[in-house]
C-alpha positions in Angstrom: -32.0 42.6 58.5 -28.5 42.3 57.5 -26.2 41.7 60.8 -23.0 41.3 58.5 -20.0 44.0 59.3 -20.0 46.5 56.2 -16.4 45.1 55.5 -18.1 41.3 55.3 -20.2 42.9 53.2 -18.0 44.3 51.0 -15.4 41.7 51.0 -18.6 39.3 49.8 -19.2 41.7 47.1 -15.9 41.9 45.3 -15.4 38.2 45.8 -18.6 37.6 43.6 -17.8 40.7 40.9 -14.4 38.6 40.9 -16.2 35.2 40.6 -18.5 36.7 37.5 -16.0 38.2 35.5 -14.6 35.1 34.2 -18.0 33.9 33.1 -18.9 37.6 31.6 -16.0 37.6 29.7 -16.5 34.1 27.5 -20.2 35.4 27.0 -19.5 38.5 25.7 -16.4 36.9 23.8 -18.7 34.2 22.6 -21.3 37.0 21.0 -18.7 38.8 19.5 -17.2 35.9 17.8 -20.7 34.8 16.7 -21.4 38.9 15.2 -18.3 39.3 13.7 -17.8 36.0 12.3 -16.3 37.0 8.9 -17.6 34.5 5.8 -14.7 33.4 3.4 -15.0 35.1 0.1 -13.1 32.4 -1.7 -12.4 28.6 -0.8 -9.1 27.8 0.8 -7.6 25.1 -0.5 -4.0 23.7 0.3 -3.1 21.6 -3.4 -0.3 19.0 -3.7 1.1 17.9 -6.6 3.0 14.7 -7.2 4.6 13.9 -10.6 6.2 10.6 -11.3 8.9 10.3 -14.0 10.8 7.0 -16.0 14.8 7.6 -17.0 17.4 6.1 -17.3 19.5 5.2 -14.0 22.7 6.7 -14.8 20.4 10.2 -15.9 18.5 10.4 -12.4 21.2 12.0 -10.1 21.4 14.7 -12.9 17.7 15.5 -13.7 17.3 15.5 -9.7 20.0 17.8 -9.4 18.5 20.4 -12.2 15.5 19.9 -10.5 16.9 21.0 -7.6 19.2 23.5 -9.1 16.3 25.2 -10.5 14.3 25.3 -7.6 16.6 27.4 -5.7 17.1 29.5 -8.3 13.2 30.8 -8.1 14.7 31.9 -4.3 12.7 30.9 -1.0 9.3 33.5 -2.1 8.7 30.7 -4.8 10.4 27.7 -4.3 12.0 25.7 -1.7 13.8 22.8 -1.3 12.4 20.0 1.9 14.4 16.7 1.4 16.0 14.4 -1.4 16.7 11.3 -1.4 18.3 8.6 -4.0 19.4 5.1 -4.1 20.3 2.7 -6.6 23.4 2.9 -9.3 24.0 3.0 -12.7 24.1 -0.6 -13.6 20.8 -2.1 -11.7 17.2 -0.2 -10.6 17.3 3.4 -9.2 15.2 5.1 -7.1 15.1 9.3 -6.4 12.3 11.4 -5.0 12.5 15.3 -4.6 10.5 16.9 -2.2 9.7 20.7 -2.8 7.1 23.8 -1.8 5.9 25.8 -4.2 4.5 28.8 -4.3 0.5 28.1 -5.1 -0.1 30.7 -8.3 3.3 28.4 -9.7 2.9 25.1 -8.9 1.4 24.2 -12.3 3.9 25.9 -14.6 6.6 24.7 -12.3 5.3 20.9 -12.9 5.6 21.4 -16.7 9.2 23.1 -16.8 9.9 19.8 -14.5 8.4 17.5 -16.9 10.5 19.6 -19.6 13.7 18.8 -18.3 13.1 15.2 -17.8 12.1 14.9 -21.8 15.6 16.9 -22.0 16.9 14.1 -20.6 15.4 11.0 -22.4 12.4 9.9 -19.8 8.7 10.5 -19.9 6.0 11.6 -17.5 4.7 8.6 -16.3 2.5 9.6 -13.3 0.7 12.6 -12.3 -1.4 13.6 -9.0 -3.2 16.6 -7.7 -5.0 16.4 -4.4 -6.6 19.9 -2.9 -8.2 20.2 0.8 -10.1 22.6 1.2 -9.5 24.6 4.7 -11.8 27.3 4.6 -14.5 26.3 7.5 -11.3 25.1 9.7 -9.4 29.0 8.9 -12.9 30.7 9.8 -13.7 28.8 13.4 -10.1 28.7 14.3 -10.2 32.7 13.5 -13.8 33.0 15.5 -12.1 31.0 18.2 -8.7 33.3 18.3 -11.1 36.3 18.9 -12.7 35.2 21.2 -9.4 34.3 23.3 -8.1 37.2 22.7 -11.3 39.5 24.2 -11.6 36.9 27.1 -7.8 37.5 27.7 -8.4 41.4 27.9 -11.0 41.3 30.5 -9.2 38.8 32.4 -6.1 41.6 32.2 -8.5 44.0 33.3 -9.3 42.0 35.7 -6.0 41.6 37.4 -4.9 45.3 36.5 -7.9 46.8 38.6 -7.7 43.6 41.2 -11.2 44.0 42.7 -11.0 40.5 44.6 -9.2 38.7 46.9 -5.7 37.2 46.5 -7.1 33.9 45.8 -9.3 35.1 43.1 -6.7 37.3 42.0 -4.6 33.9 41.5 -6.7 32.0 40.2 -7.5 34.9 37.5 -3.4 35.2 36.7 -4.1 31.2 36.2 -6.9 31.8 33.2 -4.8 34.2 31.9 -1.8 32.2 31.3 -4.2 29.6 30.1 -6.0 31.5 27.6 -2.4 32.8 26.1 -1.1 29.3 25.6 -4.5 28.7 23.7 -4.5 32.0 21.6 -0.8 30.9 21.0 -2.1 27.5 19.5 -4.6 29.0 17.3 -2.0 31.4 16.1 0.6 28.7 15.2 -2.4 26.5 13.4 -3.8 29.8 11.3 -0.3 30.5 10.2 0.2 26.6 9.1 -3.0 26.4 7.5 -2.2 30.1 5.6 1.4 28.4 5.2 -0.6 25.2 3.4 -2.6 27.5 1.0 0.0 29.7 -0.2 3.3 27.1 -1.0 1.9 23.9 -2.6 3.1 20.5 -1.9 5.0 19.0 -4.8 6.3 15.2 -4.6 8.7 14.5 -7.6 9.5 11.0 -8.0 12.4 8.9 -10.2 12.0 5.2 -11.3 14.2 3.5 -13.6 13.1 0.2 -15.4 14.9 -2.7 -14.1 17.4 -3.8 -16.6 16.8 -6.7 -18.9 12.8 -6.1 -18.1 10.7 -8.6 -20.2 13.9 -9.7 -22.4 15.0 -13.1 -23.0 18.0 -12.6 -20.4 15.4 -11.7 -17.4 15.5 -15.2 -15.6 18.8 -16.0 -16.1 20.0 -12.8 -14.7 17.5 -13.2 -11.5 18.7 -16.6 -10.9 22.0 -15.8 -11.3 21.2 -13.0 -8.5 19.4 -15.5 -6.3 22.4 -18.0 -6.7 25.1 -15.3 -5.9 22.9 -13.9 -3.0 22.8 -17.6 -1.6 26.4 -18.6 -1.9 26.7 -14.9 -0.3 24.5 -15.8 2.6 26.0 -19.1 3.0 29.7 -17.9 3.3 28.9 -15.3 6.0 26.8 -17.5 8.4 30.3 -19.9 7.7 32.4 -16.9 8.8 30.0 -16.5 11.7 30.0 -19.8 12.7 33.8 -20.1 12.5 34.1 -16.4 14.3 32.0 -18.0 17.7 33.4 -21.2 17.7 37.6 -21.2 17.0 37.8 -19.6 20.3 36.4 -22.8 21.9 37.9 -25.2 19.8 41.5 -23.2 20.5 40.7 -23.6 24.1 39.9 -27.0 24.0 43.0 -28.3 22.3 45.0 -26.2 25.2 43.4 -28.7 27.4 44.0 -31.5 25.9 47.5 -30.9 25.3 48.0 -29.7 28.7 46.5 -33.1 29.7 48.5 -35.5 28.0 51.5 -33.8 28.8 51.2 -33.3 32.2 49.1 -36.8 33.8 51.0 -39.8 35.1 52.5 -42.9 33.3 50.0 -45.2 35.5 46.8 -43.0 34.5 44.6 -42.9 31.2 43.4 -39.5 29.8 40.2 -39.8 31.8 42.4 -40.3 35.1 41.6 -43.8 35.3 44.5 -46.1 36.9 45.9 -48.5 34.4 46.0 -52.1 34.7 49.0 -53.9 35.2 49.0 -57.4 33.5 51.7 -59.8 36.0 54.0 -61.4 33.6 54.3 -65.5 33.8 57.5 -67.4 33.6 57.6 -69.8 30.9 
């Protein structure tokens, strides 16, 4: 026989219809992400392109400009630009690289009205690359797990909304909520990355000039003449350096010497030392 108050008893009963609820909720969210699981009709696949291209290093600011220029003329639903960045001059080897997101359905055609520009221009496709990953199985269990969230976040609501437990419980369920969101909140920002991945392509465009003088008879002498200049370079700054640390001292320690010889008795050497006196002999 029971010898438990009837409010024991009821306060018992509500703690462990609290206490269940929790673990009721990720079953039944579990099932329903496991039933309704939807299969991918098509893969997924995120592609990035990367081109590389050979002109001339007073023509690469311009061709990465057009490039650029005709980019944002598609508008942001087809193409944007991410970063570019150049280096290098006219007269020795230069360097560019474009950085750009395509719309997916484009990203080919776009490549070849690139390349198209750049034969405009005097240069040649040297370099192409096309990588896909395929994201399908990720999208799907990342989906399955945001429904699951979602329906274990509702009957956690639920939960709270009808509070049938005690503060503590009722706390501790306010806790698994806020949990839960920040999770369905992750899943959310990784589905629309992923969905972000597939639908604007990656495309790397890269600019290389040929050094001058490659393979020609004036090659070495030009690189040893680089080597000698950056040498003589080197050697008059760590003279500058040098003379930068130490003319302070050497200012300083003149000071002291004149300040010395000017100021220390007849009888006395520079090092303070008394001088001998030599007696004079009659003849």
């Amino acid at each position: 026989m029971d010898t438990r108050s009837p409010s024991d008893i009821a306060r018992d009963q509500v703690r462990a219809g609290a206490q269940s609820a929790g673990d009721r909720a990720m079953d039944a969210a579990d099932e329903t992400s496991e039933d309704n699981a939807i299969p991918v009709s098509k893969p997924q696949i995120a592609y990035s392109y990367e081109f590389g291209y050979r002109v001339s290093a007073g023509q690469i600011p311009d061709v990465q400009k057009q490039h650029a220029s005709y980019c944002e003329k598609q508008g942001p639903s087809v193409c944007r630009v991410i970063n570019l960045r150049r280096s290098g001059d006219e007269a020795n080897y230069a360097y560019a690289m474009l950085h750009l997101e395509v719309a997916a359905p484009k990203a080919r055609s776009f490549g070849t009205s690139l390349t198209n520009m750049v034969k405009q221009a005097g240069g040649y496709e040297a370099s192409t690359s096309i990588e896909g990953e395929d994201l399908s199985k990720q999208i799907v269990d990342t989906e399955a797990r945001l429904r699951s969230r979602e329906l274990l976040a509702k009957r956690l609501t639920e939960l709270l909304r009808t509070r049938n437990g005690s503060v503590e419980e009722l706390v501790q369920a306010e806790r698994a909520v806020t949990e839960v969101n920040e999770e369905i909140d992750k899943a959310r920002s990784w589905l629309a990355e992923m969905r972000g991945r597939i639908a604007f392509s990656k495309v790397i465009v890269n600019y290389e000039s040929n050094a001058p003088g490659a393979g020609s008879f004036t090659a070495p002498i030009r690189t040893a003449w680089n080597n000698i200049s950056s040498m003589l370079g080197s050697s008059i700054g760590a003279l500058i350096t040098i003379l930068t640390v130490t003319l302070p001292w050497i200012l300083l320690l003149g000071l002291v010497i004149y300040l010395r010889r000017r100021f220390k008795a007849q009888d006395r050497t520079f090092w303070g030392r008394r001088t001998p006196v030599t007696a004079s002999s009659d003849d």
